[in-house]
Each structure stands twice: as C-alpha cells, then as structure tokens.
N, CA, C and O of each residue as an XYZ file, in Angstrom:
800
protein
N      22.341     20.596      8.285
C      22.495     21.959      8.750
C      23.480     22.725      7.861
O      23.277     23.939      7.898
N      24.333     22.403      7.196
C      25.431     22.464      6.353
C      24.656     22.884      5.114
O      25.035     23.827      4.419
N      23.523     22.145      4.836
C      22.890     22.242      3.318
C      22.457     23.854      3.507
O      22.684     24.850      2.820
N      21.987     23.718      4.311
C      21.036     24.887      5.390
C      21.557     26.549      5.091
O      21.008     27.560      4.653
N      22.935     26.192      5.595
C      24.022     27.366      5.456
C      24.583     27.833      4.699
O      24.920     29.016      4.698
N      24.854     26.916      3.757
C      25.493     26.618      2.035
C      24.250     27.340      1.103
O      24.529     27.936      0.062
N      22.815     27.211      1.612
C      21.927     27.649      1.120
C      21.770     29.219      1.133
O      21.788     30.028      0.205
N      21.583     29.405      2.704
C      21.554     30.908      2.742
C      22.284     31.371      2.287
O      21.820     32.218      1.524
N      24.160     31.308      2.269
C      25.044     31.908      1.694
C      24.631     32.043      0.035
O      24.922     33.147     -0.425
N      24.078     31.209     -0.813
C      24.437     31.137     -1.951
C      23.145     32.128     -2.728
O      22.946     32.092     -3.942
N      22.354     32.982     -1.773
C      21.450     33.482     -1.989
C      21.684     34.608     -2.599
O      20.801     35.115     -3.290
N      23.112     35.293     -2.428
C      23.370     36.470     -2.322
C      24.725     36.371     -3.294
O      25.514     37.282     -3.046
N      25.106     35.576     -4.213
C      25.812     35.163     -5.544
C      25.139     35.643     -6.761
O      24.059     35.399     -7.299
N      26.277     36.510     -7.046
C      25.464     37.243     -8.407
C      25.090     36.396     -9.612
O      24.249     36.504    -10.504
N      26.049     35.497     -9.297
C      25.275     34.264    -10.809
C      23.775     33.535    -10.569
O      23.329     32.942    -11.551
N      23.149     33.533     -9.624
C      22.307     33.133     -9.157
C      21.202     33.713     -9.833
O      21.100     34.920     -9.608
N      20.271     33.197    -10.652
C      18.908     33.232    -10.928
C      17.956     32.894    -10.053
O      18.042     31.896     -9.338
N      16.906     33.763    -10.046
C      15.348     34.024     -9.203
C      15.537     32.217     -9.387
O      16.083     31.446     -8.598
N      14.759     31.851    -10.949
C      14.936     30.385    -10.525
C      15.577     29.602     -9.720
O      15.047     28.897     -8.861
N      16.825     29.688     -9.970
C      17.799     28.713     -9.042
C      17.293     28.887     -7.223
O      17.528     27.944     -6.467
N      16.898     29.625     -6.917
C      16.541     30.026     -5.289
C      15.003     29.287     -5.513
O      14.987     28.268     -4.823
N      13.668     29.472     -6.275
C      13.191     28.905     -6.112
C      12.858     27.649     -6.335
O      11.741     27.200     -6.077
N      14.205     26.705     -7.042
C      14.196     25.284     -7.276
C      14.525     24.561     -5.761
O      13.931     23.678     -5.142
N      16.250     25.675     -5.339
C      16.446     25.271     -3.952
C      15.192     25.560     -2.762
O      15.301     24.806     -1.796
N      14.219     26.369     -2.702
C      13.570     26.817     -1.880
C      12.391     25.702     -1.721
O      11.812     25.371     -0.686
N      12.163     25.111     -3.346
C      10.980     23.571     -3.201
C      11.786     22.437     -2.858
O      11.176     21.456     -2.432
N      12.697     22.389     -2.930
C      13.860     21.353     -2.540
C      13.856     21.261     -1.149
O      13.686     20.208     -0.535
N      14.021     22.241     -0.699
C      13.946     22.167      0.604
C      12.811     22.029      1.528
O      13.019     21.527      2.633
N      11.487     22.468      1.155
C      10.464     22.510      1.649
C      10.093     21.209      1.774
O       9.679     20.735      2.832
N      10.264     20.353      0.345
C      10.155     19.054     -0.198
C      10.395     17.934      1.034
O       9.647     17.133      1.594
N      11.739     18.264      1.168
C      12.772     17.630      2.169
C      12.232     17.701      2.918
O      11.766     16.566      3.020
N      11.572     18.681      4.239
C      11.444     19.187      4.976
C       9.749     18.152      4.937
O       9.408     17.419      5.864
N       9.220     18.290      4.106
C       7.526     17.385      4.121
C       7.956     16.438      4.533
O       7.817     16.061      5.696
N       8.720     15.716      3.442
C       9.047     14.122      3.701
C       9.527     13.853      4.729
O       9.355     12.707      5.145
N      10.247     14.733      5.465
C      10.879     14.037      7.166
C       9.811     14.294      8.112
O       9.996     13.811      9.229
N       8.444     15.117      7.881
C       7.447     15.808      9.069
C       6.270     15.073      8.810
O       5.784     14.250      9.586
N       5.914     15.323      7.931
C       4.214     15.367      7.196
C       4.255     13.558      7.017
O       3.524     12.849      7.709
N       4.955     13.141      6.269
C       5.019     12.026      5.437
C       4.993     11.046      6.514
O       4.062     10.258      6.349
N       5.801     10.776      7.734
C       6.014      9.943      8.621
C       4.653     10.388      9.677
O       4.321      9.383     10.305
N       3.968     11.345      9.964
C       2.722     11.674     10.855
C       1.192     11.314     10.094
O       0.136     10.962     10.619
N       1.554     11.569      8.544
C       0.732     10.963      7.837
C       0.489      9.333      8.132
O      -0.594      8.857      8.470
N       1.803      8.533      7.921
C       1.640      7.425      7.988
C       1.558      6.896      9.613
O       1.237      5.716      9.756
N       1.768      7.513     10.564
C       1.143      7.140     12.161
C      -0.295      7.179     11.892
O      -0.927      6.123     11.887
N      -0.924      8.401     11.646
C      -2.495      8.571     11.452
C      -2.952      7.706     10.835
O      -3.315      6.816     11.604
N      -3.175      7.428      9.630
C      -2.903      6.844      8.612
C      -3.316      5.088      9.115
O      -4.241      4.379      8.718
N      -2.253      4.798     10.092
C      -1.975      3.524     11.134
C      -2.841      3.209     12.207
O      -3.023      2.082     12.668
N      -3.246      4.026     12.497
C      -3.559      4.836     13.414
C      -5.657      4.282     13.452
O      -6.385      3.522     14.091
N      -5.715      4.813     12.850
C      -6.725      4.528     11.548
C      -7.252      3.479     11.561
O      -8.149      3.074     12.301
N      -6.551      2.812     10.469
C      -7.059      1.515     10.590
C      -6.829      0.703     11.336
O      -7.717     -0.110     11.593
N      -5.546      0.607     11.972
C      -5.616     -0.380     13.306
C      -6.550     -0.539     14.359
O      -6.716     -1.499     15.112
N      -7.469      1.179     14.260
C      -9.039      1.033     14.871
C      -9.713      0.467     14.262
O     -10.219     -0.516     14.804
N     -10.005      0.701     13.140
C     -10.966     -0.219     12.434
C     -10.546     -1.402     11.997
O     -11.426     -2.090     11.478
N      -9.438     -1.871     12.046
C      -9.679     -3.615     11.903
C      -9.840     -4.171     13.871
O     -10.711     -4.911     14.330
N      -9.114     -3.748     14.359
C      -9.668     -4.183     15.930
C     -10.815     -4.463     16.226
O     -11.220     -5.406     16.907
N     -11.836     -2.991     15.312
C     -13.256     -3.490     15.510
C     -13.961     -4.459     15.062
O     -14.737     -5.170     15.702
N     -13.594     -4.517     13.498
C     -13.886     -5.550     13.088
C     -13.517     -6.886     13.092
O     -13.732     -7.791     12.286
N     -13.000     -6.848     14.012
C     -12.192     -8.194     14.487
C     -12.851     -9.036     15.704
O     -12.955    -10.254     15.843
N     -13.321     -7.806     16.660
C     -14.565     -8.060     17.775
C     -15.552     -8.190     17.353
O     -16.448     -8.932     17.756
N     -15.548     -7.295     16.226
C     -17.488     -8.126     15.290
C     -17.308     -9.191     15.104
O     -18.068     -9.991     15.650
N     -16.302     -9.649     14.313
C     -16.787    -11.026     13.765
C     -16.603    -12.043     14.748
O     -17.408    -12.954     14.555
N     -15.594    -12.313     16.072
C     -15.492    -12.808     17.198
C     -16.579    -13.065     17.902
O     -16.814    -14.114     18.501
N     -17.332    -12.003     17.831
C     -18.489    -12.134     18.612
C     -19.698    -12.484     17.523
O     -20.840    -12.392     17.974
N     -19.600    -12.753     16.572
C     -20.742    -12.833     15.461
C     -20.260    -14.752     14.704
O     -21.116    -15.384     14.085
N     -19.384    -15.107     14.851
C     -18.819    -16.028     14.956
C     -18.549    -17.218     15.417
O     -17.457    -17.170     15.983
N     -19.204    -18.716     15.468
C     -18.941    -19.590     16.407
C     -17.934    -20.946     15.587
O     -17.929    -21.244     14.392
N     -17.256    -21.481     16.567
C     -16.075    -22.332     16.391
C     -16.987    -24.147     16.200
O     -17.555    -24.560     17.211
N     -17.007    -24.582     15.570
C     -17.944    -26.351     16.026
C     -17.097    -27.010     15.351
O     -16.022    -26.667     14.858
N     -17.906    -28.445     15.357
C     -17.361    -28.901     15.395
C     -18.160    -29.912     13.963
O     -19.283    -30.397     14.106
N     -17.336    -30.083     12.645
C     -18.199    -30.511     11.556
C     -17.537    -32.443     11.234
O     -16.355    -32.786     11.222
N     -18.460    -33.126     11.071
C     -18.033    -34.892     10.835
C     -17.485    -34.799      9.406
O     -17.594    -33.725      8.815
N     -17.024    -35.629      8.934
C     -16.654    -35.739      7.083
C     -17.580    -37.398      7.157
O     -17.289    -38.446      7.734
N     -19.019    -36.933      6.110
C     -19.409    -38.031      5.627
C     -18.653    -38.864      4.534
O     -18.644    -40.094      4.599
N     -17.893    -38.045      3.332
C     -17.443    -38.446      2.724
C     -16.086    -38.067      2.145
O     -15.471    -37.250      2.830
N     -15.604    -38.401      1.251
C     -14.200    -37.518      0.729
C     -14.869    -36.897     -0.769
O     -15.629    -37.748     -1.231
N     -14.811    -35.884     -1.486
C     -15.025    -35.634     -2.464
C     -13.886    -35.993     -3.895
O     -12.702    -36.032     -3.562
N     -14.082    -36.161     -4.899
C     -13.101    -36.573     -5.569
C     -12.597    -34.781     -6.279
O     -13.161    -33.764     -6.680
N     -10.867    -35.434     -6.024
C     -10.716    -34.428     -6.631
C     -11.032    -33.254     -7.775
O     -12.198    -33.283     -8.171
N     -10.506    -32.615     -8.146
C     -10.953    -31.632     -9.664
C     -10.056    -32.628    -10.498
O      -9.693    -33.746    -10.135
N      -9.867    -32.204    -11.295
C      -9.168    -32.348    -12.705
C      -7.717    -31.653    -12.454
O      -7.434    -30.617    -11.852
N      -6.984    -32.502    -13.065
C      -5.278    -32.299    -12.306
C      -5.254    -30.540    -13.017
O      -5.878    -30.434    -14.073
N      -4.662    -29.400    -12.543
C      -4.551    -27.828    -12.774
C      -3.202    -27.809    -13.289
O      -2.401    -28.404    -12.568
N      -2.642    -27.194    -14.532
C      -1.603    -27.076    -14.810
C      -0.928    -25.936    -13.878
O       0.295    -25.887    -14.015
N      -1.290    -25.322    -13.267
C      -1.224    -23.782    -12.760
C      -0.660    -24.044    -11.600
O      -1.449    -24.505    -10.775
N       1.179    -23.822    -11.001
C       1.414    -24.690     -9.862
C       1.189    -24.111     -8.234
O       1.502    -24.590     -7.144
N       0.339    -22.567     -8.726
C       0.005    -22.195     -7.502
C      -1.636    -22.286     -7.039
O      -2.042    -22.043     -5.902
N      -2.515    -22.713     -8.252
C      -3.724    -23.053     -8.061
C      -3.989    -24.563     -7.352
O      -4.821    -24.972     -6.543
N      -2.589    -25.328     -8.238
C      -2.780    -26.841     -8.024
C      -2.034    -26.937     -6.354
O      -2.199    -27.948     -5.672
N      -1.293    -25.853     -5.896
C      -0.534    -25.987     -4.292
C      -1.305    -25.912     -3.546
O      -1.335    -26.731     -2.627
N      -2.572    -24.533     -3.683
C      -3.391    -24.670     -2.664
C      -4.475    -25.722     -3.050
O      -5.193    -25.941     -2.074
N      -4.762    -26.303     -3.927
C      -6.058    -27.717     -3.974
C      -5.173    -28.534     -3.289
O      -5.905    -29.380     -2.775
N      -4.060    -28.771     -2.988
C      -3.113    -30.099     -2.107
C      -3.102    -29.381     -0.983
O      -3.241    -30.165     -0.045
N      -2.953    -27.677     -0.403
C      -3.719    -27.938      1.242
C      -4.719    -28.332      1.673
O      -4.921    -28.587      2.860
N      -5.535    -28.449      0.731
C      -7.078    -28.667      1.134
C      -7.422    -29.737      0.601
O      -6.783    -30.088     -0.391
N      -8.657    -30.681      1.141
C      -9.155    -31.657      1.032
C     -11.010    -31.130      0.784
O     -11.677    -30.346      1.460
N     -11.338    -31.815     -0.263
C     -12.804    -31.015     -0.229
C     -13.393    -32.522      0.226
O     -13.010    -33.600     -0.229
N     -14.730    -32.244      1.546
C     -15.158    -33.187      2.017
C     -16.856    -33.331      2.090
O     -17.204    -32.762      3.125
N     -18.022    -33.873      1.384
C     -18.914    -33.680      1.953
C     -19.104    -33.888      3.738
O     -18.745    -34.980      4.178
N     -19.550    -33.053      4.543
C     -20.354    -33.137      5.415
C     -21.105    -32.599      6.012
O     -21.840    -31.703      5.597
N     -21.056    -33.113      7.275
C     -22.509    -32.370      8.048
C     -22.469    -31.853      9.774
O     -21.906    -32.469     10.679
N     -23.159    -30.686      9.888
C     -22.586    -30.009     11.453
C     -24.097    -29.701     12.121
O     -25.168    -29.911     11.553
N     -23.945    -29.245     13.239
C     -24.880    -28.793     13.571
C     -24.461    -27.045     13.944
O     -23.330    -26.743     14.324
N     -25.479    -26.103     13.772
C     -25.084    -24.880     13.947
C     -25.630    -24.204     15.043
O     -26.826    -24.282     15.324
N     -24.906    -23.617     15.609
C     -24.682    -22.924     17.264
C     -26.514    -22.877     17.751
O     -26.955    -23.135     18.871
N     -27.247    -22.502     16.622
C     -28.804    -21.935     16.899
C     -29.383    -23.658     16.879
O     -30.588    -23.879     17.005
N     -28.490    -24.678     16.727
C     -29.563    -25.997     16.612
C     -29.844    -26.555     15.270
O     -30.228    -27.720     15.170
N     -29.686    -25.834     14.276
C     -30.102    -26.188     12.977
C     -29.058    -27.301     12.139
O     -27.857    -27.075     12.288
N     -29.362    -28.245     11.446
C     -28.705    -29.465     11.204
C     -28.483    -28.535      9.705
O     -29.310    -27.800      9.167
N     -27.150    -28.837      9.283
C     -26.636    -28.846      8.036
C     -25.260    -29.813      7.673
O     -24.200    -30.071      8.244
N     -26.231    -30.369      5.761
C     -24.680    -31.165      4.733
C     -24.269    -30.193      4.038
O     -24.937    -29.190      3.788
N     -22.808    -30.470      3.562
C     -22.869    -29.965      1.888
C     -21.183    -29.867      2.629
O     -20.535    -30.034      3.662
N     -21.104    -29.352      0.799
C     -18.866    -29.530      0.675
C     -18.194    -29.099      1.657
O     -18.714    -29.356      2.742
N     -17.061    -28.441      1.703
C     -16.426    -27.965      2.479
C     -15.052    -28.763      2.541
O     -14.861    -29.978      2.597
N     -13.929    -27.436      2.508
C     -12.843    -27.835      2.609
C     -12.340    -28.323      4.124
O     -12.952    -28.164      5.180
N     -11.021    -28.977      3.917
C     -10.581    -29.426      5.417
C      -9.186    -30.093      5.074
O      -8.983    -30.432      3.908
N      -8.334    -30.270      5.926
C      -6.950    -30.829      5.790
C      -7.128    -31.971      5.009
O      -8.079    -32.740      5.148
N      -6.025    -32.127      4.001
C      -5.613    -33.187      3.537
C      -5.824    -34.362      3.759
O      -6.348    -35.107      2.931
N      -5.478    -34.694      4.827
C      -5.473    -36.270      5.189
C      -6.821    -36.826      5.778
O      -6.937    -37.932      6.305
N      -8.220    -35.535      5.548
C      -9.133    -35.911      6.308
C     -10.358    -37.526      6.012
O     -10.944    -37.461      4.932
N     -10.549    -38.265      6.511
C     -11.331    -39.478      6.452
C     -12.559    -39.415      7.007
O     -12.686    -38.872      8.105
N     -13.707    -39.987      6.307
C     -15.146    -39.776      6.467
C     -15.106    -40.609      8.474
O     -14.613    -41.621      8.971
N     -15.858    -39.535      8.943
C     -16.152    -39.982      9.923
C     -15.248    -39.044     10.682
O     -15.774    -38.682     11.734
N     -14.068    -38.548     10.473
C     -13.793    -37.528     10.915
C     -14.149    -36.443     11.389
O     -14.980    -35.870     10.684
N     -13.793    -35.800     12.509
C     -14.163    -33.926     13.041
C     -13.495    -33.422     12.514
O     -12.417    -33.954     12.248
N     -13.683    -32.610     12.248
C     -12.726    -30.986     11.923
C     -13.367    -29.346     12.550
O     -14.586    -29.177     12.544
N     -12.629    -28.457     12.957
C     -13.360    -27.217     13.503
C     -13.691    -26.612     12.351
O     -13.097    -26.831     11.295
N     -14.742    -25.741     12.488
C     -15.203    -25.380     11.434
C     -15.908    -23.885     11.702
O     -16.886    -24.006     12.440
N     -15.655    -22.507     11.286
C     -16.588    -21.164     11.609
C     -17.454    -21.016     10.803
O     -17.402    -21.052      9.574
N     -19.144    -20.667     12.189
C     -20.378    -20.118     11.060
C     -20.703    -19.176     12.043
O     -20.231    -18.778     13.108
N     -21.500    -18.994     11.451
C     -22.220    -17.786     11.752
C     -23.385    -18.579     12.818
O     -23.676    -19.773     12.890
N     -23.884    -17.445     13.561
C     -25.001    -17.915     14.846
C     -26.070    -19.180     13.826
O     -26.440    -20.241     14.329
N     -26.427    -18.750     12.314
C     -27.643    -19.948     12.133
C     -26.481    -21.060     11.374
O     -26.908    -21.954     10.643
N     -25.386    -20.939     11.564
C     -24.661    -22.436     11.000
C     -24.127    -22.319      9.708
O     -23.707    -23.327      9.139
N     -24.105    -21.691      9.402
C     -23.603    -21.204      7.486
C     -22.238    -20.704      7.708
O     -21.983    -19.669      8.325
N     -21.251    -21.602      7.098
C     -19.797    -21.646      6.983
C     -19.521    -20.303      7.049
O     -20.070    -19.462      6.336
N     -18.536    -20.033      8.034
C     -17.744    -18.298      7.358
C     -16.299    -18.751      7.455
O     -15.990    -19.932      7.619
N     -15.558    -17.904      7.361
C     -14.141    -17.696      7.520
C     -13.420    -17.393      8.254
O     -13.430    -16.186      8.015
N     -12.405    -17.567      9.401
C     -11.776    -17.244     10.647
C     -11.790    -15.987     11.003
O     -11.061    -15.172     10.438
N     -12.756    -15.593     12.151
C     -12.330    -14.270     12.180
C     -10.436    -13.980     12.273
O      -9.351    -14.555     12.365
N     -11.123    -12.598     12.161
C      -9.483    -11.966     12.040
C      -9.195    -11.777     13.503
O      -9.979    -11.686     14.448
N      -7.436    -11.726     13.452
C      -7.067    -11.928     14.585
C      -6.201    -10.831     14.950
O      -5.396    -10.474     14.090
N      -6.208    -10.262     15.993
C      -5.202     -9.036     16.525
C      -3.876     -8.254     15.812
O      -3.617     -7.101     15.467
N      -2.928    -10.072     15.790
C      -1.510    -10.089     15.294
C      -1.931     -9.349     13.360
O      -1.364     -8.403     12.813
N      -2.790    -10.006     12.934
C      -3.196     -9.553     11.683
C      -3.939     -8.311     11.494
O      -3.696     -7.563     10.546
N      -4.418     -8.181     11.960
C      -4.989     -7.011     12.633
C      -3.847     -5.153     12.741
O      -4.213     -4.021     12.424
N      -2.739     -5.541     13.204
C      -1.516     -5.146     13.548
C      -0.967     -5.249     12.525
O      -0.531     -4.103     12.417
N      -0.573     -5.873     11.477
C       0.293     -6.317     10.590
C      -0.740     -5.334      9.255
O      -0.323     -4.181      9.358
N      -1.169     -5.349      8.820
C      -2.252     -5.154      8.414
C      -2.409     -3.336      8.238
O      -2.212     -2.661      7.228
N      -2.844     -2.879      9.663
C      -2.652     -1.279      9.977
C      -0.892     -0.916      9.759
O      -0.595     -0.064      8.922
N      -0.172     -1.372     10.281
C       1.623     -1.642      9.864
C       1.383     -1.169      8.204
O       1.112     -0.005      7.911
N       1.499     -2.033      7.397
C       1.227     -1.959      5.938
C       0.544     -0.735      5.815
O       1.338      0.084      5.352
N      -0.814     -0.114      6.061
C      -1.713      1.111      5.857
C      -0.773      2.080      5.973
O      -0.654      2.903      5.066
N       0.199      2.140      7.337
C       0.849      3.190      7.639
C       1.757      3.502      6.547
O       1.762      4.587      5.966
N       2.610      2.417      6.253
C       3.395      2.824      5.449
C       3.653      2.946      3.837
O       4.707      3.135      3.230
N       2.241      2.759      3.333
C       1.724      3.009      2.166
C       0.898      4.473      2.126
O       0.643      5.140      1.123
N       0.564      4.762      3.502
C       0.108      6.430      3.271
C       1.271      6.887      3.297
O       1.564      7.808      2.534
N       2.440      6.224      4.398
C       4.068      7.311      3.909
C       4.645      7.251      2.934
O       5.637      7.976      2.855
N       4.273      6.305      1.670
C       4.698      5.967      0.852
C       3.911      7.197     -0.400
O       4.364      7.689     -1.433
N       2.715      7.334      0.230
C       2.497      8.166     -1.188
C       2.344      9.077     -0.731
O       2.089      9.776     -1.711
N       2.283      9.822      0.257
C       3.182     11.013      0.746
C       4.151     11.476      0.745
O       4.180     12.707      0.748
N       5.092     10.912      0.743
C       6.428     11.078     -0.297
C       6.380     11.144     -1.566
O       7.234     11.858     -2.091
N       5.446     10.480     -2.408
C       5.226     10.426     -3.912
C       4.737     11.257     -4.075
O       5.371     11.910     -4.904
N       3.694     11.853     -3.714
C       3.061     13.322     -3.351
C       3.927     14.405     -3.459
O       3.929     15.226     -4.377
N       4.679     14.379     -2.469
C       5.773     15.891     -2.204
C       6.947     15.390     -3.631
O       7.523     16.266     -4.277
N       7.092     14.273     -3.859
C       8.121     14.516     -4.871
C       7.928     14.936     -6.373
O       8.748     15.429     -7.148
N       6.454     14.559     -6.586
C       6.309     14.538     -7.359
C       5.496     16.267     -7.653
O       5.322     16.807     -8.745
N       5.198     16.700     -6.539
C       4.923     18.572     -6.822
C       6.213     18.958     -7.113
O       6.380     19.928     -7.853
N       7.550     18.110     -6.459
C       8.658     19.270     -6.642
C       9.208     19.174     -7.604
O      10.007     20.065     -7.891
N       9.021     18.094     -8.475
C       9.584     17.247     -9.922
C       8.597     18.452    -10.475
O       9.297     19.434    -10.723
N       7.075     18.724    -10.775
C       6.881     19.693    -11.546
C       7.054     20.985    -11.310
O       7.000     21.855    -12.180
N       7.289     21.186    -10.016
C       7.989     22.918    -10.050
C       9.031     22.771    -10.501
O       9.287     23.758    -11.192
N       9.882     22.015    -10.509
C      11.274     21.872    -11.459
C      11.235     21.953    -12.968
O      11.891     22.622    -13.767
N      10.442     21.227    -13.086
C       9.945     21.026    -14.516
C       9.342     22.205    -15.262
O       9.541     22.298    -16.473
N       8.553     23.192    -14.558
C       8.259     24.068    -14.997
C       9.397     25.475    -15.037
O       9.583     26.249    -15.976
N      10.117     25.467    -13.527
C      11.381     26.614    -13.507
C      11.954     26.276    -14.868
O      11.865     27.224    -15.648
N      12.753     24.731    -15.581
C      13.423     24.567    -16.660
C      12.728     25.000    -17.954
O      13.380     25.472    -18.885
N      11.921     24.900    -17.986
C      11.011     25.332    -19.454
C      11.153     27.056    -18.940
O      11.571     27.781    -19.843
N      10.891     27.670    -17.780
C      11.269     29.108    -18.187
C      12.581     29.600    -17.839
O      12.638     30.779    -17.490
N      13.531     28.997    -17.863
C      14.860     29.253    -17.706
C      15.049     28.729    -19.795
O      15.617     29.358    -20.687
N      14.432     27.625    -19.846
C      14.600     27.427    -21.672
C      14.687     28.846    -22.180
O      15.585     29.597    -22.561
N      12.839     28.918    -21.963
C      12.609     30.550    -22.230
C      13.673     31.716    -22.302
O      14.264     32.281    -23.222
N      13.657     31.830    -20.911
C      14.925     32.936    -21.016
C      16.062     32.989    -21.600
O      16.657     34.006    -21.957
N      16.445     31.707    -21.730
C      17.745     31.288    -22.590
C      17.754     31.914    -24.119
O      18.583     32.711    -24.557
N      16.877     31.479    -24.662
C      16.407     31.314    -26.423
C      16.296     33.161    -26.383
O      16.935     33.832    -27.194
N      15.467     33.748    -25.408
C      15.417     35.145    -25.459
C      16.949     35.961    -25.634
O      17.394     36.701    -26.512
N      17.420     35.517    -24.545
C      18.764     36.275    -24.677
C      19.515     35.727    -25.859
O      20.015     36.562    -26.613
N      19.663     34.509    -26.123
C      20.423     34.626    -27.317
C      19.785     35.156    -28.450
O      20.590     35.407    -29.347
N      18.192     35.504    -28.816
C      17.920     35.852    -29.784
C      18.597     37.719    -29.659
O      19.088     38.534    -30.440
N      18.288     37.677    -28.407
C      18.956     39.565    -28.707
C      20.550     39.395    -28.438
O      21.106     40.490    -28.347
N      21.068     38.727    -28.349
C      22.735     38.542    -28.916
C      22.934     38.790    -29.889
O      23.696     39.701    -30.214
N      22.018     37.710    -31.046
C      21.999     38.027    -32.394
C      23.035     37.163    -32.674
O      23.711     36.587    -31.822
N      23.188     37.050    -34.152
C      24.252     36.462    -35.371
C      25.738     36.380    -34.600
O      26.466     35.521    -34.103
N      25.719     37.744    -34.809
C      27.629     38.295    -34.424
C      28.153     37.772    -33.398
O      29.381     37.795    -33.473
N      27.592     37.108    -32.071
C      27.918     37.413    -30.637
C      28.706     35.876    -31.042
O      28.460     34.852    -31.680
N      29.961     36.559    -30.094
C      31.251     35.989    -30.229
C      31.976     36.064    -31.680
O      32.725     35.128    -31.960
N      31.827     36.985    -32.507
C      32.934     36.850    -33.314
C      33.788     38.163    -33.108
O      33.318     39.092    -32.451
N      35.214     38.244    -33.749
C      36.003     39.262    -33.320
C      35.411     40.914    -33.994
O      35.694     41.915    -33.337
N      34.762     41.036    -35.050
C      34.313     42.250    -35.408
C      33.064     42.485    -34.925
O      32.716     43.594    -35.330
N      31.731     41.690    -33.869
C      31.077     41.896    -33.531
C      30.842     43.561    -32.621
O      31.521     43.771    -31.616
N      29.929     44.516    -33.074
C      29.900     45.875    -32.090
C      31.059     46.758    -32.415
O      31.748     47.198    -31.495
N      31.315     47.042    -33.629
C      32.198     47.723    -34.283
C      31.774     48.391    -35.167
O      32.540     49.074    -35.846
C-alpha cells in the first residue's frame, strides 16, 4: 500500500519522464496479474485436469480387470547394462514366461514382467483388458490429484512468465526510447555544452 502511495505521489515530480510513469504503471499492473490472474489461472487450470484424469481413471477401472497370471518359467536375464538407472529398474523386475487366463475366458503365454524373486509355478496379479491382453495399472485418485496439483502450478508458472516477460519488453522498449531521447538532446547541446565560454 506504501508502494501504492509513493507511486501516486511521485507522479507529479518534475524530474519525472512520461516513461518513468509508464514503466511504473506496467510494473504495477504486472504485480497486480501475478497476485490475481496467475493463481485463478492455475485453480482452473487444476481444475481441469483433475476432471479429466478422474475420468480417465474410471475408464480404465472399469475397462480393466485384476487376475491372476502362473510363471511357467524364469527368463534369462539381458546382457549386464552399463547405465545404472536402466540396470536399477531390470533388478525391480523379473521377466517371466507365462500364462493367464483372461476375464472373457481366453487362455494366454508369453513374457511379462513380475517381482524379482518370482519362481515358475508362481501367481502374480496381473492387469488386462476384458479379452486378456496385459495393460498397465489403472490410475489411481491419489495420482490422479498429484498430477492435476502439478497442471495447476505449471499454468501459474507460465502465467507469471507470461506477465513478466510482457513487462521485461515494455521495459525494454521505454529504454531504447529514453536511449533515443537521450542521443537527441545531447545532439542539440552540441560540442560546447559544459564548457565555460559556451553561449557567449
């Protein structure tokens, strides 16, 4: 509120250039986005997609079944990975041939990952789809949430980058014509200005 007051007062200072009022005047407007716009952006924004992953979260829930798959065999590993975050996740996982039956009745083999320590003859849970063809966990609420969280605050994020970056080039442009004006007046100063016989 202080900036506020300090502002209006300084409107009416004869050293004050048109520019200088309209650098403070995007400054402030600026300010004024980023505390309103920028934070309602990123609710909406949240807002948003936290509908649309919810939904898609009940699609795949409901498009989705949980079974239950045997391990006929163990597969042999790959070839040792120099790469120690490629080679971390091949040590969560165990690749196993086997075989399930799928929600519609239909018998299926073939690879598939599964915990570490898994041994042929083993269960493991496993998601397919209604005819039995492996999918991936549906998504879940908490992620779901976490997820729209992030959306929100990457639209407030470049909503702020947005407003700062219009007021960085109205700045940018007031200085190039304040340059201007500068180079003008000293060219009609001329040579003399500031020496003692100058206008004599």
């Amino acid at each position: 509120m202080r900036m506020i007051r300090g502002l209006w007062r300084w409107r009416h200072n004869p050293l004050r250039r048109s520019t200088d009022l309209v650098e403070a005047t995007a400054t402030l407007i600026a300010v004024l986005l980023m505390l309103t716009v920028a934070p309602t952006v990123g609710v909406v924004a949240g807002s948003i997609a936290h509908d649309a992953l919810v939904k898609a979260a009940r699609e795949q829930r409901a498009q989705r079944y949980l079974i239950l798959a045997t391990v006929v065999k163990v597969l042999p590993h790959p070839p040792v990975d120099s790469d120690p975050e490629t080679s971390s996740a091949r040590d969560a996982h165990r690749r196993v041939f086997a075989r399930w039956t799928g929600p519609d009745g239909s018998k299926h083999r073939g690879p598939l990952g599964t915990h570490p320590g898994a041994d042929p003859g083993e269960r493991f849970h496993l998601w397919t789809d209604e005819h039995g063809r492996p999918r991936g966990r549906p998504l879940d609420t908490a992620t779901a949430a976490t997820h729209a969280v992030l959306a929100g605050i990457g639209a407030t994020a470049v909503t702020v980058g947005l407003v700062d970056g219009t007021r960085r080039l109205v700045v940018w442009r007031l200085m190039r014509r304040r340059y201007a004006e500068w180079d003008t007046a000293w060219a009609r100063a001329g040579q003399d200005w500031g020496r003692a016989d100058a206008g004599s």
